[in-house]
C-alpha positions as CSV (number, residue, x, y, z in Angstrom):
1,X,-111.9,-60.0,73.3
2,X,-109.6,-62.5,71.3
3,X,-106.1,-61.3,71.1
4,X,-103.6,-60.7,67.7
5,X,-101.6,-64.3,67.1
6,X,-97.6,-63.7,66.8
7,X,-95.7,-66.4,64.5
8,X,-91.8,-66.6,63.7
9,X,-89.1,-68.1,62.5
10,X,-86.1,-67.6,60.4
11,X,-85.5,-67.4,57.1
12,X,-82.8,-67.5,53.9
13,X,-81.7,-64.9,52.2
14,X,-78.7,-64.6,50.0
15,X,-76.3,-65.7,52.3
16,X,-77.9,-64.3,55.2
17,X,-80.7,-65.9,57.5
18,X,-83.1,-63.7,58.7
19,X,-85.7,-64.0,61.5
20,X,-89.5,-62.7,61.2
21,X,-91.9,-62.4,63.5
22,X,-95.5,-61.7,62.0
23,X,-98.9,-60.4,63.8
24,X,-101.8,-62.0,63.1
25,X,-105.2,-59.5,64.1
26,X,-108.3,-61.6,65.1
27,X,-110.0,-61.5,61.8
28,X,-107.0,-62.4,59.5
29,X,-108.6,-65.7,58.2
30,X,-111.6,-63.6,57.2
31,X,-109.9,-61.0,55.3
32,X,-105.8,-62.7,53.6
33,X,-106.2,-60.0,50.9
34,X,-105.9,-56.8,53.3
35,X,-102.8,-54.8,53.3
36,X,-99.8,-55.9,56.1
37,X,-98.1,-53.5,58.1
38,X,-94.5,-54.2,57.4
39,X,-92.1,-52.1,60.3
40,X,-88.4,-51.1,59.8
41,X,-86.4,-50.9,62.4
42,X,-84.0,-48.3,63.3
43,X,-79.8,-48.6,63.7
44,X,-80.0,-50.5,66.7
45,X,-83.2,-52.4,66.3
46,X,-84.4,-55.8,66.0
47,X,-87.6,-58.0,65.9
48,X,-87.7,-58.2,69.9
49,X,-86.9,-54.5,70.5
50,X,-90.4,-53.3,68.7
51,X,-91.5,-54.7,72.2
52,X,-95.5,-54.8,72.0
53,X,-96.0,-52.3,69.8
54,X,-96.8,-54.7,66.4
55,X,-99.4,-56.3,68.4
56,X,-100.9,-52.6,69.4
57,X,-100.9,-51.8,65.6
58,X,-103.0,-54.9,64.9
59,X,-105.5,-54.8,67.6
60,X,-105.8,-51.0,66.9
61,X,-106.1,-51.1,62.6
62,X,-106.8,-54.4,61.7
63,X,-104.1,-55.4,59.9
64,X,-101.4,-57.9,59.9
65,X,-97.5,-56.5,60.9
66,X,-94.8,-58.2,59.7
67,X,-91.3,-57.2,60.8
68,X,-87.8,-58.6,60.5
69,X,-84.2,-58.4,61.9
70,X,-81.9,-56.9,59.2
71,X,-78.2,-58.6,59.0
72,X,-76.1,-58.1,61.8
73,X,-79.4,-57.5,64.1
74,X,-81.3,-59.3,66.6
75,X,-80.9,-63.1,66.2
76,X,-80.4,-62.7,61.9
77,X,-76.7,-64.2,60.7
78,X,-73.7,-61.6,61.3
79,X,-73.6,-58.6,58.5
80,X,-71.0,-59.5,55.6
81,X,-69.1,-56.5,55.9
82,X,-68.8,-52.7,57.4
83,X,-71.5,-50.9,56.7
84,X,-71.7,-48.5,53.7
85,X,-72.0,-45.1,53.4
86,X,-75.6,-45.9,50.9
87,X,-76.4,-48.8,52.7
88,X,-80.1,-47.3,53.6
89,X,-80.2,-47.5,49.6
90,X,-78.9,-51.0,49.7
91,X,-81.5,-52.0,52.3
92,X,-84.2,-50.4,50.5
93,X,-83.8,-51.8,46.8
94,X,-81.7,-54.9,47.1
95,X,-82.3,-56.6,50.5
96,X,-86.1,-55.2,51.4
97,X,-87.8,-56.3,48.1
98,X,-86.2,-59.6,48.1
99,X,-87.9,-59.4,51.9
100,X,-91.1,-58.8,51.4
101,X,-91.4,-61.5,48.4
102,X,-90.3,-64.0,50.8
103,X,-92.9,-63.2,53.2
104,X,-95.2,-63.0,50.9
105,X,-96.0,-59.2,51.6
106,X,-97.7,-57.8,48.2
107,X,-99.6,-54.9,49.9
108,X,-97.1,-53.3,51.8
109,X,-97.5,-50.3,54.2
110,X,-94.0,-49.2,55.3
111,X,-94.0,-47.8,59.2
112,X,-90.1,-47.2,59.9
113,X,-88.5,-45.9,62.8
114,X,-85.4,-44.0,62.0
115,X,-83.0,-45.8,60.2
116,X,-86.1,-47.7,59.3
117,X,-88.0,-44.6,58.6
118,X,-85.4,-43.5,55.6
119,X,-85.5,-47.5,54.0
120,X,-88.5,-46.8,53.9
121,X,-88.8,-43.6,52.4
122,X,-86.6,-44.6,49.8
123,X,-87.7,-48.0,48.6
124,X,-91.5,-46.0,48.3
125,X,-89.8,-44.0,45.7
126,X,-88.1,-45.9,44.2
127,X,-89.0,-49.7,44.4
128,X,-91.7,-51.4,42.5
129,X,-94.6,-51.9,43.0
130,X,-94.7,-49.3,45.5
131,X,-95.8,-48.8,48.6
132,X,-99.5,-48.3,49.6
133,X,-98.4,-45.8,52.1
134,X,-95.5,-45.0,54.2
135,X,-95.6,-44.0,58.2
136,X,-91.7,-42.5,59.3
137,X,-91.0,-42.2,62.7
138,X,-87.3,-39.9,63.6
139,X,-86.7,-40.7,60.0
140,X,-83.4,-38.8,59.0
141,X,-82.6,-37.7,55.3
142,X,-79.8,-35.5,55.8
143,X,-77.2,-35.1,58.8
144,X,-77.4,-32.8,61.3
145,X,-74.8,-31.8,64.0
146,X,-77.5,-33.0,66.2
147,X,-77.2,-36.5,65.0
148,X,-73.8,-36.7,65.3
149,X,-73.8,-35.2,68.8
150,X,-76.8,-38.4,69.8
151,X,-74.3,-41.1,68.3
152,X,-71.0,-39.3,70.3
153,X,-73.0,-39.9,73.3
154,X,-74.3,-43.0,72.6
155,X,-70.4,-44.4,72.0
156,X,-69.7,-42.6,75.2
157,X,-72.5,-45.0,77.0
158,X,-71.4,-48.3,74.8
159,X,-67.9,-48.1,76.6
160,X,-68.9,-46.4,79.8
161,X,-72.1,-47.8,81.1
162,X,-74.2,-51.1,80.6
163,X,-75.6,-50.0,77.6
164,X,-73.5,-52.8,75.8
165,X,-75.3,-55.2,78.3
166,X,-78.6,-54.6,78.1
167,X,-78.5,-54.7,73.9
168,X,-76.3,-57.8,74.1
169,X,-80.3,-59.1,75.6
170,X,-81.7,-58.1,72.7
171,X,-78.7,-58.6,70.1
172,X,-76.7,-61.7,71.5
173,X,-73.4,-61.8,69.8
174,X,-74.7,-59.3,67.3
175,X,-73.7,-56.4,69.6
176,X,-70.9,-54.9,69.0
177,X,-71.0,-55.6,65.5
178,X,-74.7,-53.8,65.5
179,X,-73.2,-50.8,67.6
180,X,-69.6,-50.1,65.6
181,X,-71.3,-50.4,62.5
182,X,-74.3,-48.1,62.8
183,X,-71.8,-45.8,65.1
184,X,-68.9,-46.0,62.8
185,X,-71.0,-45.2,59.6
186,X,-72.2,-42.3,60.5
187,X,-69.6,-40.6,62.6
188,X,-67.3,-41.6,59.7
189,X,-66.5,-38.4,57.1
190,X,-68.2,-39.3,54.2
191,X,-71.3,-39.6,55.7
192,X,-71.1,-36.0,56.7
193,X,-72.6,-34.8,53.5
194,X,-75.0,-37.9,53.6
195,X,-78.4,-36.9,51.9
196,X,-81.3,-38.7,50.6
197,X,-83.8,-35.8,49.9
198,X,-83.6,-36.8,45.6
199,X,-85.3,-40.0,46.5
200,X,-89.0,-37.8,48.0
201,X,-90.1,-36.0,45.1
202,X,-90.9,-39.7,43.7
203,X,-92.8,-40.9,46.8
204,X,-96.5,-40.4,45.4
205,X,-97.8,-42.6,48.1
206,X,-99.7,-41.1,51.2
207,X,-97.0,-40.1,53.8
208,X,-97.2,-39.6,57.3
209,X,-94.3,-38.1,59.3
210,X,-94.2,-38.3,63.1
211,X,-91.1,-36.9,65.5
212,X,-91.1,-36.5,69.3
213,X,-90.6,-32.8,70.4
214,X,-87.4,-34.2,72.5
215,X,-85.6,-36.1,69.3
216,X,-82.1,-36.0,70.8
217,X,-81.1,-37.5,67.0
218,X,-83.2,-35.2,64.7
219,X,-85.0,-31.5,64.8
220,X,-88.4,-30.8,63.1
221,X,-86.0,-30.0,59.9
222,X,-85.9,-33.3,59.0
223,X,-90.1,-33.4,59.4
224,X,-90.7,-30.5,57.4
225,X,-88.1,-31.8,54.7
226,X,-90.1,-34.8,54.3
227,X,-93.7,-33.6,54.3
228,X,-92.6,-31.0,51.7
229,X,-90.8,-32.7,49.2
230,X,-92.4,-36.1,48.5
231,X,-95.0,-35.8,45.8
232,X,-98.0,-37.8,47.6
233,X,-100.6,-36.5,50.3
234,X,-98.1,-36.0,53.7
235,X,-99.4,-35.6,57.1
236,X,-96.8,-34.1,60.2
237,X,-97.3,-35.4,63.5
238,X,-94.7,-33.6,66.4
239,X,-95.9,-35.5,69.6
240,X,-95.3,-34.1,73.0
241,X,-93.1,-35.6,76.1
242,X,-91.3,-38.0,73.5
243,X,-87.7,-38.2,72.3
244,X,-86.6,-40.7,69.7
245,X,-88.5,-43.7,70.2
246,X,-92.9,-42.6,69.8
247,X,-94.0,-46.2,69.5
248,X,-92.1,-46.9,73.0
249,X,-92.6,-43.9,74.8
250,X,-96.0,-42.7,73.3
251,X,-97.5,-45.7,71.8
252,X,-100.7,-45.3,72.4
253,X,-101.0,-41.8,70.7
254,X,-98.3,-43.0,68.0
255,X,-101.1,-46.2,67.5
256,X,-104.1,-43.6,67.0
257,X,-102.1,-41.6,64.9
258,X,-101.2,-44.3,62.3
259,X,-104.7,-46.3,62.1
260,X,-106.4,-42.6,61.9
261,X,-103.8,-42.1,58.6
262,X,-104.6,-45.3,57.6
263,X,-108.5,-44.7,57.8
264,X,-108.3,-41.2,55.7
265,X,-106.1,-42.7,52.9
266,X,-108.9,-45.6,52.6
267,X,-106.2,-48.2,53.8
268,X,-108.0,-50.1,56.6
């Protein structure tokens, strides 16, 4: 069985530079037209940390994946600045579109994991064109005490373990600027009252909303907030024996889950 192709590179935008990986599936040359999986990744993320799961998506759906390192992240030029308390907005209307017309992404499903998951959310109700469809995984769109309690302990682990280490593999000299700034943000007071919920009754896309049962950073509220305010067909998926992270510690059934959404919505 032939295998998906991964290409990458870097490149400009505005004053940052960006890298990119992208997923070919077997039969991309037969079929350029067909929607790309674009994946968003979450606070701490980056290109390398989706691990295998891009190429999983395209052997199991079909379809290309493109995914990128925001500022700040990964191997992508330092962020300009601290981060702000709407900078999931900023991400999803300023920096995102100007993105995807660089890649050349005109058919864009949105699969985000948490911080990823809310950019996301937000640029599918607000962004034009829209979205096809949108896949969230521990998507947040309000704070919870339990959120707050995740990022306490994850400072705790930055200073007092190896934590710090093992993200400076992934992150380089990006680290502690990745860390303070997502930790900072959001322990900082005005994002207490951080909300995004006006920005769902706009997303008329298909939706599908998937949380482990373990989410140390998120309860089901923020599931059933999602599926019952955007304004397009929305699926909820709680998986079992998973915590924050379902395409790394349930991929295969995260995998199934998405190319079955994709199938019923006539995406793939």
């Amino acid at each position: 069985m032939s295998r998906p192709v991964s290409t990458g590179g870097f490149f400009a935008l505005g004053d940052s530079r960006l890298e990119w990986r992208r997923v070919h599936p077997p039969d991309a040359a037969a079929t350029p037209d067909r929607p790309t999986l674009v994946l968003l990744h979450e606070g701490l993320g980056c290109v390398r940390l989706w691990r295998g799961f891009p190429e999983a998506l395209a052997r199991r759906t079909g379809l290309g994946v493109f995914l990128y390192s925001r500022a700040g992240y990964g191997r992508s030029s330092p962020a300009l600045g601290p981060l702000p308390v709407d900078y999931h907005r900023i991400e999803a209307l300023e920096v995102l579109p100007a993105v995807l017309a660089a890649a050349g992404v005109d058919r864009p499903v949105l699969v985000g994991h948490s911080d990823g998951g809310t950019i996301a959310l937000i640029n599918a109700g607000e962004a034009e064109p829209p979205a096809l469809a949108v896949v969230t995984m521990a998507a947040h769109v309000f704070n919870e005490d339990v959120t707050l309690e995740g990022i306490v302990a994850a400072r705790e682990a930055f200073t007092g373990t190896d934590l710090r280490a093992r993200l400076s593999v992934y992150h380089g000299n990006n680290v502690d600027g990745a860390f303070w700034g997502w930790c900072d943000a959001w322990l900082s007071p005005a994002f207490r009252d951080w909300n995004v919920e006006l920005h769902l009754p706009s997303v008329t896309c298909p939706v599908l909303v998937i949380q482990g049962e373990d989410d140390h950073y998120g309860t089901d509220a923020q599931v059933k907030a999602i599926a019952g305010q955007v304004s397009g067909p929305a699926e909820m998926l709680m998986i079992a024996d998973c915590g924050h992270a379902p395409h790394l510690e349930q991929p295969e059934r995260a995998c199934a889950a998405i190319a079955a959404f994709l199938r019923t919505h006539d995406i793939v």
